[in-house]
ZADRENPA-736638 format. One record per residue (C-alpha): residue in one letter; z, x, y negated. Coordinates in steps of 0.2 Angstrom, whole numbers, always signed. Layout:
// ZADRENPA-736638
+--------+-------+-------+-------+
! residu !    up !  east ! north !
+--------+-------+-------+-------+
!      a !     Z !     X !     Y !
...
+--------+-------+-------+-------+
//
This chain:
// ZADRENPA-736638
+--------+-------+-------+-------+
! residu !    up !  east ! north !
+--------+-------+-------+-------+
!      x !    +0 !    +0 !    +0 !
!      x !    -5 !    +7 !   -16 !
!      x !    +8 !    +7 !   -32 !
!      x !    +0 !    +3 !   -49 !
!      x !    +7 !   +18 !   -58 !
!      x !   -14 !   +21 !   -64 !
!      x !   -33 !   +21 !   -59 !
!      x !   -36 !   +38 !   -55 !
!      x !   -26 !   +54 !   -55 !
!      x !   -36 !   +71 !   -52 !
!      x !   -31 !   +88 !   -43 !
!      x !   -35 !  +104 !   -48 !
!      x !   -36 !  +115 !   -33 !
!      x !   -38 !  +110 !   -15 !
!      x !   -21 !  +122 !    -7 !
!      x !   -10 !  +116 !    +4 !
!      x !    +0 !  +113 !   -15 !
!      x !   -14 !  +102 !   -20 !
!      x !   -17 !   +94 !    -4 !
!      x !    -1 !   +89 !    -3 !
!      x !    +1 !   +80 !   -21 !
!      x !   -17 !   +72 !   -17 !
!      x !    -9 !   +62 !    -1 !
!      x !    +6 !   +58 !   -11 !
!      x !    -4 !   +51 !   -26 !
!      x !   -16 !   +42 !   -14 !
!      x !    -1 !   +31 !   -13 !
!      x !    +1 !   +26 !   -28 !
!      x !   -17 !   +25 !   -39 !
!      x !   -32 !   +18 !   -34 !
!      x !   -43 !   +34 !   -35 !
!      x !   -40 !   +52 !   -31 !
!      x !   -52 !   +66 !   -35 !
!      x !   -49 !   +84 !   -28 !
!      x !   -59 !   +97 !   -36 !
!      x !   -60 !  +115 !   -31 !
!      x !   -71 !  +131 !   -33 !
!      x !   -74 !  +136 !   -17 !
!      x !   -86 !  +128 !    -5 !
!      x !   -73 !  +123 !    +9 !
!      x !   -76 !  +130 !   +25 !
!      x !   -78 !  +117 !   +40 !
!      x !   -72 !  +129 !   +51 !
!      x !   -54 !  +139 !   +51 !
!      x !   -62 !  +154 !   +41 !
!      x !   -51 !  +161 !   +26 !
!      x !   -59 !  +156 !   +10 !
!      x !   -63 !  +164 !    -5 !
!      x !   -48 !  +156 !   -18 !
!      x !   -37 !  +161 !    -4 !
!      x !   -35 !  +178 !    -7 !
!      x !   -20 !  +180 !    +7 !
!      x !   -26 !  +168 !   +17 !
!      x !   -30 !  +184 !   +32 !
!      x !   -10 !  +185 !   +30 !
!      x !    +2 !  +179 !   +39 !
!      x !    +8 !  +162 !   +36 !
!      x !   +23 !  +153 !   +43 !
!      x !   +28 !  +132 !   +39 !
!      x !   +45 !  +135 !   +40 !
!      x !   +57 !  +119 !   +48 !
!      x !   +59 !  +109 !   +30 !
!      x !   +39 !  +113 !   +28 !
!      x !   +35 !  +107 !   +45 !
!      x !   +46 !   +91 !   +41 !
!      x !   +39 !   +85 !   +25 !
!      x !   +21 !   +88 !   +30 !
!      x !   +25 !   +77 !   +47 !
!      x !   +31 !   +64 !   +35 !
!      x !   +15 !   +65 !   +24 !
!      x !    +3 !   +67 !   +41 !
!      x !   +11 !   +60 !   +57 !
!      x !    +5 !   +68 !   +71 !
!      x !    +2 !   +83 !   +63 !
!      x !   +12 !   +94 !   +73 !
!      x !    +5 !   +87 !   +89 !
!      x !   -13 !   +90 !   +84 !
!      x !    -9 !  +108 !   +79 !
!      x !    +0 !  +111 !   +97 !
!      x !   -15 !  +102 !  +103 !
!      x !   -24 !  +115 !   +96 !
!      x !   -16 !  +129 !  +104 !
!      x !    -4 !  +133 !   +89 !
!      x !   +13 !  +138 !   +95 !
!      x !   +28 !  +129 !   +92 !
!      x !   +42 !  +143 !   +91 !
!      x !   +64 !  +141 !   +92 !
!      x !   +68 !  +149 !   +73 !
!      x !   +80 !  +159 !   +82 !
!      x !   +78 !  +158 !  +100 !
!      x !   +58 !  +164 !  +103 !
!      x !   +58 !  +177 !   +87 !
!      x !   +69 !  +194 !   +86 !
!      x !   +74 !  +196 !   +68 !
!      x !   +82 !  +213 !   +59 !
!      x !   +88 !  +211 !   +44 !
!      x !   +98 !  +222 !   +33 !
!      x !   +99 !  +233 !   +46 !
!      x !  +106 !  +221 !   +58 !
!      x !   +97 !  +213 !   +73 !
!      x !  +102 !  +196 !   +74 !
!      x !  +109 !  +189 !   +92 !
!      x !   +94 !  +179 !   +97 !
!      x !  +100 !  +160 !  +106 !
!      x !   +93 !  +141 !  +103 !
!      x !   +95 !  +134 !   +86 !
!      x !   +85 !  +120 !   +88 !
!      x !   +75 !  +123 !   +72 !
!      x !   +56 !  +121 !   +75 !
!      x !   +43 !  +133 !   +67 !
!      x !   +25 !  +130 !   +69 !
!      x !   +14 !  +145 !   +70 !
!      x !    -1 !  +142 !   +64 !
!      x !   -13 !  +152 !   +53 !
!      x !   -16 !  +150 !   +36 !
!      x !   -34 !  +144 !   +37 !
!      x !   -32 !  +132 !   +53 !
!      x !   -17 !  +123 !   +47 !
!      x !   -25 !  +121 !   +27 !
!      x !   -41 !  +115 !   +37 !
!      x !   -32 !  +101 !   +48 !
!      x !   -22 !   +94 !   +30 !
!      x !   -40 !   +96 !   +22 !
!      x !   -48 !   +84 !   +36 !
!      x !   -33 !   +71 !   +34 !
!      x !   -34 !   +71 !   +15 !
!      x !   -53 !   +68 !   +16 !
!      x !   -52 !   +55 !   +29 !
!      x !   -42 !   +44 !   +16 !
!      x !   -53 !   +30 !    +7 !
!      x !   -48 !   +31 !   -10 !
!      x !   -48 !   +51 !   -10 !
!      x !   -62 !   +62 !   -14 !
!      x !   -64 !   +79 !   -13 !
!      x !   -77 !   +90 !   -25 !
!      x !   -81 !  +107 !   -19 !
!      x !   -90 !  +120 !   -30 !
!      x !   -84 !  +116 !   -47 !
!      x !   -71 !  +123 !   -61 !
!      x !   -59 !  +116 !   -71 !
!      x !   -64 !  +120 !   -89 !
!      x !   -50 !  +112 !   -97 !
!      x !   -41 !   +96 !  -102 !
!      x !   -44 !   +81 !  -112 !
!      x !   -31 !   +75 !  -123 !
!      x !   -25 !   +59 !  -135 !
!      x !   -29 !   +64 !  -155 !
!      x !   -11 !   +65 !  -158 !
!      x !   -12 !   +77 !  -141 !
!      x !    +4 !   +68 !  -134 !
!      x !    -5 !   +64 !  -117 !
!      x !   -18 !   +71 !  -105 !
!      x !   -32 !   +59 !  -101 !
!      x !   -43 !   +67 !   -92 !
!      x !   -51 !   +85 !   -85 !
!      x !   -65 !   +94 !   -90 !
!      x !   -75 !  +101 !   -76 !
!      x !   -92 !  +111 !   -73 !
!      x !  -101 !  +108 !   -55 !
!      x !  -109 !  +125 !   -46 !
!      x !  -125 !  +114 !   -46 !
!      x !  -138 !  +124 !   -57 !
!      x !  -139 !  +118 !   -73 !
!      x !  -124 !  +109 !   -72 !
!      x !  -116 !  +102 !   -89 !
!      x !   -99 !  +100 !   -93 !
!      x !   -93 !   +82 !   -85 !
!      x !   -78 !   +74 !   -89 !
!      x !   -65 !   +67 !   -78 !
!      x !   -54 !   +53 !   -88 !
!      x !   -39 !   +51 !   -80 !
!      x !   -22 !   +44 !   -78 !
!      x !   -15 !   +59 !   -73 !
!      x !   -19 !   +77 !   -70 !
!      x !   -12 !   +90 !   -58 !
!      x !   -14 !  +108 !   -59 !
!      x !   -12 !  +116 !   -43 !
!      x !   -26 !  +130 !   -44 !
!      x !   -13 !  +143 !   -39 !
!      x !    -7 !  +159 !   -49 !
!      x !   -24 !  +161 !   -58 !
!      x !   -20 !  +146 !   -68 !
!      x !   -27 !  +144 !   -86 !
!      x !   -14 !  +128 !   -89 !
!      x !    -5 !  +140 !  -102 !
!      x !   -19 !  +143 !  -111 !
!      x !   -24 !  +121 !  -108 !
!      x !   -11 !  +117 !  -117 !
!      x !   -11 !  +129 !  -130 !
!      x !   -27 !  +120 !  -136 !
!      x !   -17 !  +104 !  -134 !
!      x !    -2 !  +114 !  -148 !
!      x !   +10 !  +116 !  -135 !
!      x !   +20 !  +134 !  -135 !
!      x !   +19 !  +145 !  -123 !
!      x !   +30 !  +142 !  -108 !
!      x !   +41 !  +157 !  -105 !
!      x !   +38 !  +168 !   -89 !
!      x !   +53 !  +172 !   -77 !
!      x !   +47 !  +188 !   -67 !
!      x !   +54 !  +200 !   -55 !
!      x !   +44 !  +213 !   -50 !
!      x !   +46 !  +220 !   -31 !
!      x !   +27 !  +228 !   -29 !
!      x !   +26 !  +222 !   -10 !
!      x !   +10 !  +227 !    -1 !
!      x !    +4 !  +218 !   +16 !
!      x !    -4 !  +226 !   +29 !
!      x !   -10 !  +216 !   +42 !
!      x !   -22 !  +218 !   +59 !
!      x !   -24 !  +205 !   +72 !
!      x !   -21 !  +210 !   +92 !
!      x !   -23 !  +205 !  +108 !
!      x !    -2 !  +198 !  +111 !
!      x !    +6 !  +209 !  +122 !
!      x !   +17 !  +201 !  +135 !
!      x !   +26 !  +218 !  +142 !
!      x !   +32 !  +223 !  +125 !
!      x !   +36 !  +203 !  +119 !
!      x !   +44 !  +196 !  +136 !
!      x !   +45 !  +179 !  +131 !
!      x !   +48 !  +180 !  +112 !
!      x !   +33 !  +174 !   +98 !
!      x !   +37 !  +184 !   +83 !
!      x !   +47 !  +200 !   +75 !
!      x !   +54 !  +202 !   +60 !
!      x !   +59 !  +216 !   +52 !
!      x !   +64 !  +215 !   +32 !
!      x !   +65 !  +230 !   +22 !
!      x !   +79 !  +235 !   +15 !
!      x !   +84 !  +245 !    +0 !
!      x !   +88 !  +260 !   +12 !
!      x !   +72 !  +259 !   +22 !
!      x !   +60 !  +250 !   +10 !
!      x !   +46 !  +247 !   +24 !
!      x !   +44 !  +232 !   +37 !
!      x !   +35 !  +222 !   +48 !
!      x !   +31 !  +205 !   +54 !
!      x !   +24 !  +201 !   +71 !
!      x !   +18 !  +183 !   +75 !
!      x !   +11 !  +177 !   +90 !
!      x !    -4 !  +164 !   +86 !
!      x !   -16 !  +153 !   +95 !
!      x !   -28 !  +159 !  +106 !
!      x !   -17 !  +172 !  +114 !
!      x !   -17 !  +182 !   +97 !
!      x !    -6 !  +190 !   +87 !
!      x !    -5 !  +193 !   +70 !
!      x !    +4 !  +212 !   +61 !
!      x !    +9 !  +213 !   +44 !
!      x !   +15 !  +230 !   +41 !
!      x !   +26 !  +229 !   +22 !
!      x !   +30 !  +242 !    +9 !
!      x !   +41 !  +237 !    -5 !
!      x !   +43 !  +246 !   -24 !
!      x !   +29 !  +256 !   -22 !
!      x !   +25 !  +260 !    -2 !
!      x !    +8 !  +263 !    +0 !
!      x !    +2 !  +254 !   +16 !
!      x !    -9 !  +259 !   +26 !
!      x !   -30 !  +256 !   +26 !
!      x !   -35 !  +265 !   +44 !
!      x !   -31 !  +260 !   +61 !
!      x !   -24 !  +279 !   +65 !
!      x !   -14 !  +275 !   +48 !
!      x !    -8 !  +259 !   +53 !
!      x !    -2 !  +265 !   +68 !
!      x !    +7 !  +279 !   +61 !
!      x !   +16 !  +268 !   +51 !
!      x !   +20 !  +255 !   +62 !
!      x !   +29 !  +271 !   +72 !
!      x !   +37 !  +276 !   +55 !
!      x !   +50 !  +260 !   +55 !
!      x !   +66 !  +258 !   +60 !
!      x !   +65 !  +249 !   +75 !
!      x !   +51 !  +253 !   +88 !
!      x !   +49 !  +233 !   +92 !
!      x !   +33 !  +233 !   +83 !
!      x !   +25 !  +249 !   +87 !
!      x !   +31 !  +245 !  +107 !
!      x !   +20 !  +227 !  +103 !
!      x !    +2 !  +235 !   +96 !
!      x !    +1 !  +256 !  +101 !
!      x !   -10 !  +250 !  +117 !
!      x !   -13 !  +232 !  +110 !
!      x !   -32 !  +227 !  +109 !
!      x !   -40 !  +227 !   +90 !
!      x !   -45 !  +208 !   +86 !
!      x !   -50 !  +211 !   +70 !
!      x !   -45 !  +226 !   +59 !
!      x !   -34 !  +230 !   +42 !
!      x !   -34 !  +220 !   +27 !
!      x !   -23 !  +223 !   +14 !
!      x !   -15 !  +213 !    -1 !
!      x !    -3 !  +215 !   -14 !
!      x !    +9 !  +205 !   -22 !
!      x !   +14 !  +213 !   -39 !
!      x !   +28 !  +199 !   -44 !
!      x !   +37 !  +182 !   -43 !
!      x !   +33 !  +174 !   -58 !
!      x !   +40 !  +156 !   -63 !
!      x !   +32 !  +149 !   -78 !
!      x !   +45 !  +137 !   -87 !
!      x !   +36 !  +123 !   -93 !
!      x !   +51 !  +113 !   -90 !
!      x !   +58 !  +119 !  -102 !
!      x !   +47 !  +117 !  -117 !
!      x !   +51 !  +107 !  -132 !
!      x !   +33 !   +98 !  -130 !
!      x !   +25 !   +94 !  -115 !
!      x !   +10 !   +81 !  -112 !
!      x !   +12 !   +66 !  -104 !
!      x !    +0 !   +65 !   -89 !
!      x !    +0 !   +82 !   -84 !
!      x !   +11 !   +93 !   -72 !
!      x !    +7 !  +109 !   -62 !
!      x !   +12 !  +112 !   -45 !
!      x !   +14 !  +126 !   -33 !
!      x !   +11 !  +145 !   -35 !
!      x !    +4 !  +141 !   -55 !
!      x !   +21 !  +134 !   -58 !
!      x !   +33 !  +145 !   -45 !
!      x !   +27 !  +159 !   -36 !
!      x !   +37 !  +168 !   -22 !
!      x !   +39 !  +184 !   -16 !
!      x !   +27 !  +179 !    +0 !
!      x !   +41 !  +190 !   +13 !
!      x !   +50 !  +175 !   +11 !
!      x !   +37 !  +161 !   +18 !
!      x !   +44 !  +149 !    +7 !
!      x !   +27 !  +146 !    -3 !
!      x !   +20 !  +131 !    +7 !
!      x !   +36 !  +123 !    +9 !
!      x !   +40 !  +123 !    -9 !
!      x !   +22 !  +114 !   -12 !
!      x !   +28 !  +100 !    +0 !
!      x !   +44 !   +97 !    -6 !
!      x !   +36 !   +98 !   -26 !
!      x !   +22 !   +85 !   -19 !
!      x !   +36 !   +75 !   -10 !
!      x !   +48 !   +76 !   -26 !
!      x !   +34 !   +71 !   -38 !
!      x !   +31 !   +57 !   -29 !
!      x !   +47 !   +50 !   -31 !
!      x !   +47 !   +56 !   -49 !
!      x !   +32 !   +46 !   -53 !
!      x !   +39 !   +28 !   -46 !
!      x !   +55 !   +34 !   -57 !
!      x !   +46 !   +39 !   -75 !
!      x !   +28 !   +36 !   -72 !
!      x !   +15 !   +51 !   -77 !
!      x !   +28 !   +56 !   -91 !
!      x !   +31 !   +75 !   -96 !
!      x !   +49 !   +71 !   -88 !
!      x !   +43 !   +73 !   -72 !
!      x !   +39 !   +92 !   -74 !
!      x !   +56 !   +96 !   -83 !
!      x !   +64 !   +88 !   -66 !
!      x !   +51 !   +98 !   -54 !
!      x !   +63 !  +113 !   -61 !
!      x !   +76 !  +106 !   -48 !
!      x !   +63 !  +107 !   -33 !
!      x !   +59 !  +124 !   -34 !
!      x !   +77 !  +134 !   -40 !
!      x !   +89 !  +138 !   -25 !
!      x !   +70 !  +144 !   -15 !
!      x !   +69 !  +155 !   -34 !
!      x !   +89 !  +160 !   -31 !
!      x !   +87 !  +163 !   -14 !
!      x !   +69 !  +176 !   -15 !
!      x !   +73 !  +184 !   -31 !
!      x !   +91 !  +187 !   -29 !
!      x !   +85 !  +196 !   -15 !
!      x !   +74 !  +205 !   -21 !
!      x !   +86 !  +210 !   -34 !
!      x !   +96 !  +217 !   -22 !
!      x !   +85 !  +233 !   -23 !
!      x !   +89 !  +246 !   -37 !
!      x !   +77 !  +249 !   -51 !
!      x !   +71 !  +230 !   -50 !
!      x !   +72 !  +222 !   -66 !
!      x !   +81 !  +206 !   -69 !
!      x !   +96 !  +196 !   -72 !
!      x !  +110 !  +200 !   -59 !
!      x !  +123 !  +189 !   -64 !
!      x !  +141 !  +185 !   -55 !
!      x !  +130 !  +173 !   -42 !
!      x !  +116 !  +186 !   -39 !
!      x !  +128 !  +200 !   -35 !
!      x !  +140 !  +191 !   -25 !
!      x !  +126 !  +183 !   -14 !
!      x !  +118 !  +202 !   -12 !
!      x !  +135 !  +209 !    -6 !
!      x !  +140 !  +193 !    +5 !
!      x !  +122 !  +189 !   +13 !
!      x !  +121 !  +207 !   +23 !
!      x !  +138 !  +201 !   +29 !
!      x !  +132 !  +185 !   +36 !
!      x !  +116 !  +195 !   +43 !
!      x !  +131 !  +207 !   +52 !
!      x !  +140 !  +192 !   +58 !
!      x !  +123 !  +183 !   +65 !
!      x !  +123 !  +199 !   +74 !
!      x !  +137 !  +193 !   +87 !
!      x !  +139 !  +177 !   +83 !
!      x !  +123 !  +165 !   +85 !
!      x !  +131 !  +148 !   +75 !
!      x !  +130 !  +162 !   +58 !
!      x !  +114 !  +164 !   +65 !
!      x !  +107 !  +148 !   +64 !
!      x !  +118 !  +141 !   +50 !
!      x !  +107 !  +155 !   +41 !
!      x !   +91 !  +150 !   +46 !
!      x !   +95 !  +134 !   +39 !
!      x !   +95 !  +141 !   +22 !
!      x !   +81 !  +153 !   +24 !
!      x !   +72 !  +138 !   +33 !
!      x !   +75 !  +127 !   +18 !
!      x !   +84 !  +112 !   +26 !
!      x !  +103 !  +118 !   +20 !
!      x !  +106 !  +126 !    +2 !
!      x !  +114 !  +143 !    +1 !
!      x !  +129 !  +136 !    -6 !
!      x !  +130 !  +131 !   +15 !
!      x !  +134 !  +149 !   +18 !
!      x !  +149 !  +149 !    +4 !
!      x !  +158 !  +135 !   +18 !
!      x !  +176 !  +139 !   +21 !
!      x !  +173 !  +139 !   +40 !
!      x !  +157 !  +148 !   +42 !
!      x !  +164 !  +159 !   +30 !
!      x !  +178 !  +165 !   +40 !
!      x !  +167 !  +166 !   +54 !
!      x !  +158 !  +180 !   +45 !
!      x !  +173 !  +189 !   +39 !
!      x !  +180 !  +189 !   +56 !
!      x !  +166 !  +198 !   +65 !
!      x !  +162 !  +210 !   +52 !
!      x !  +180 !  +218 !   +54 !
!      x !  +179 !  +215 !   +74 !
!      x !  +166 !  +226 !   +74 !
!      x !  +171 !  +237 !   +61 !
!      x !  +154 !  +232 !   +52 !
!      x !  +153 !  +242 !   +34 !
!      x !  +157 !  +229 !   +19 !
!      x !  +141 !  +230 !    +7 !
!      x !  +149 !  +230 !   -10 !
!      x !  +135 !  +234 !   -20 !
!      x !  +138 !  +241 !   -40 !
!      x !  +133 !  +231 !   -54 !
!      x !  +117 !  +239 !   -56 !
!      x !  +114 !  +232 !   -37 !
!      x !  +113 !  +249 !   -30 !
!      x !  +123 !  +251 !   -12 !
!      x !  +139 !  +259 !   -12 !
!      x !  +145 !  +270 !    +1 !
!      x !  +148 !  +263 !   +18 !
!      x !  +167 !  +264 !   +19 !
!      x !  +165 !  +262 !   +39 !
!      x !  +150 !  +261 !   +51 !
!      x !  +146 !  +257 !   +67 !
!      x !  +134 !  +255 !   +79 !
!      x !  +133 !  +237 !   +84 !
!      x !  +120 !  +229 !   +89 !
!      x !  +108 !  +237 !   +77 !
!      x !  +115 !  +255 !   +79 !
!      x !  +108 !  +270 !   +91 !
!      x !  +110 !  +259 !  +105 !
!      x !   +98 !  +246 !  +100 !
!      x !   +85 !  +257 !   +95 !
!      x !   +80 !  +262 !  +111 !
!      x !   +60 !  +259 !  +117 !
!      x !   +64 !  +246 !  +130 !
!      x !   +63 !  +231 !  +123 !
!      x !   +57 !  +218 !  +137 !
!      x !   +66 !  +202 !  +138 !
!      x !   +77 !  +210 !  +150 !
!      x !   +85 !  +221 !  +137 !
!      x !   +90 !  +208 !  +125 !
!      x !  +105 !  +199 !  +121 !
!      x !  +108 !  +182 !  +125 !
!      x !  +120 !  +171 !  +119 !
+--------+-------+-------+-------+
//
């Protein structure tokens, strides 16, 4: 049933960000145009406006949720088609801060599909809706506004098509979700609005990544590896099993790590981390298909919510209103909950510029939670404040905890996964669960100075994630179970 909030709204950028907000507005105007640059590919290719679309990609358990609720039977189809459904906790090993976390069931369901498949699969389901369209091959030029420039009313937009002239879309509303490339500072700037400031902290994190043949001997039975970097050891890795028996490597270097181009090079670097997991995964792995590279300079969160003046019949959406340090895999989830929010904003306040100060809500513990850790390395500038600080020395507690203990586990994975906020580690109970096994095992505390830089370990120990852990064997045999 469609609500009558207006006629016809129009999305800028055909994203899993803009997909999204196109099946939520489907439900409540008449008409709904899609525009995008690229000639969308029929098939799973990676697309051009998808510069990390040959990255990995992960819809974490909130993400898998709200797009479930937008799609039903959209997980299905995609474990129809081969994508495997993995246990947050159970089916992946993680190492973070050091520490790797005790693996057990948690019940929290990641699907594991690639970028391109899974933004395919939305792509078909939005198309198949009668009052949706989508244009391919043609660029937003701008916006159309009211003489007193109080509201949006419409987009400006050129077609591909040679010879094309300018075409105007009118509209009741117009969503910007073209990504970090965005021009809606500059839009609006025509329109007399100020320019929205920019929150950025920089962590200069470079990808890696190379598909395999999965390997079975040095997996067992788990689908994925995940190795943060740390301050101390600014490299990782992520390993994710796909379908089709493949399995896709992102090698990571943080604050300046150069990563490598070469298959020796990669390979070499693979053998350079912490923890042989990875290395034991690809060294005799088959090639798939070979090194791409991608860097991500800096999270950038551009406040439009907080401008004095704002348009009504305007908003912007996904990574051209909050982009996140991708390690995180939060990007795609964020864009569902922003599409699911706006939706109920809209019944709320209709296509008024109160619906982008209240976005601000959506995106801020998934900002708190990527940039305060990113934070947590020295020399990265920002605002680390009493929360940011105490979160960087308590969070590689919990990871030491969630070494031993797999409830720390999973009540973490429930933050990272976006279902709990991270006030949820801060509970009394869990809380003393955490304290208690960091001084049975004698784990060092991480108090950290204020210019977020580690102090000296007062303790160490070798745990789970010492000497012992690090040895080559790592077939399923050789795990820990709960």
């Amino acid at each position: 049933m469609i609500m009558s909030i207006g006629e016809r709204a129009v999305v800028l950028g055909a994203s899993v960000s803009g997909l999204s907000a196109a099946r939520v507005l489907s439900d409540r105007f008449a008409e709904v145009t899609v525009i995008d640059r690229d000639r969308l590919p029929s098939t799973d290719e990676p697309r051009r406006g998808v510069p990390q679309g040959r990255h990995i990609h992960v819809l974490i358990s909130r993400g898998q949720q709200l797009l479930e609720e937008m799609f039903p039977g959209l997980s299905q189809e995609l474990t129809a088609a081969g994508v495997p459904t993995l246990d947050h906790l159970g089916d992946v090993r993680w190492i973070l801060s050091g520490h790797r976390i005790r693996q057990g069931p948690s019940g929290l369901r990641v699907l594991a599909a690639g970028r391109s498949l899974l933004e395919r699969r939305i792509r078909d389901r939005v198309a198949a809706l009668a009052n949706v369209e989508i244009v391919e091959r043609c660029d937003a030029a701008g916006l159309v506004a009211t003489a007193d420039r109080s509201r949006v009313v419409g987009a400006r937009i050129i077609r591909h098509a040679d010879g094309s002239a300018e075409q105007v879309l009118d509209a009741d509303l117009v969503v910007d979700a073209t990504g970090r490339g965005s021009r809606a500072s500059e839009w609006l700037g025509r329109q007399g609005c100020p320019q929205p400031r920019v929150d950025t902290v920089e962590l200069d994190v470079g990808y890696a990544t190379a598909v395999f043949r999965a390997s079975s001997v040095a997996l067992g039975s788990d689908r994925g590896i995940v190795m943060a970097p740390t301050p101390e050891h600014p490299r990782g890795a992520a390993l994710l099993t796909l379908e089709s028996d493949r399995c896709m490597v992102a090698l990571i270097g943080v604050r300046g790590e150069t990563v490598p181009a070469t298959r020796r090079d990669y390979l070499e670097f693979a053998r350079s981390l912490r923890y042989p997991d990875v290395y034991d995964a690809i060294a005799d792995a088959e090639w798939v298909e070979d090194v791409v590279r991608y860097r991500f300079r800096a999270s950038t969160w551009h406040r439009y919510d907080l401008l004095d003046r704002f348009p009504d019949g305007f908003l912007v959406l996904g990574d051209a209103f909050c982009s996140f340090d991708p390690i995180y895999a939060q990007g795609m989830t964020v864009a569902a909950l922003e599409a699911t929010a706006m939706g109920r904003l809209l019944d709320d306040h209709g296509p008024s510029a109160a619906v982008q100060r209240k976005l601000a809500r959506v995106v801020d513990d998934a900002w708190a939670m990527s940039t305060g850790g990113d934070l947590a390395f020295p020399g990265v500038e920002g605002r680390r404040d009493p929360k940011t600080r105490i979160g960087n020395a308590y969070v590689p507690m919990v990871h030491a905890a969630a070494a031993y203990d797999t409830k720390v586990g999973t009540a973490f994975a429930r933050v990272s996964g976006l279902l709990d906020p991270p006030s949820a580690l801060m509970r009394p109970g869990l809380m003393a669960r955490v304290v208690r096994q960091n001084i049975s095992h004698s784990v060092a505390w991480p108090w950290r100075r204020a210019d977020g830089s580690a102090m000296p370990p007062r303790r160490s120990s070798p745990g789970p994630a010492g000497p012992a852990a690090r040895s080559s064997s790592l077939s399923r045999a050789g795990r820990m179970h709960t």
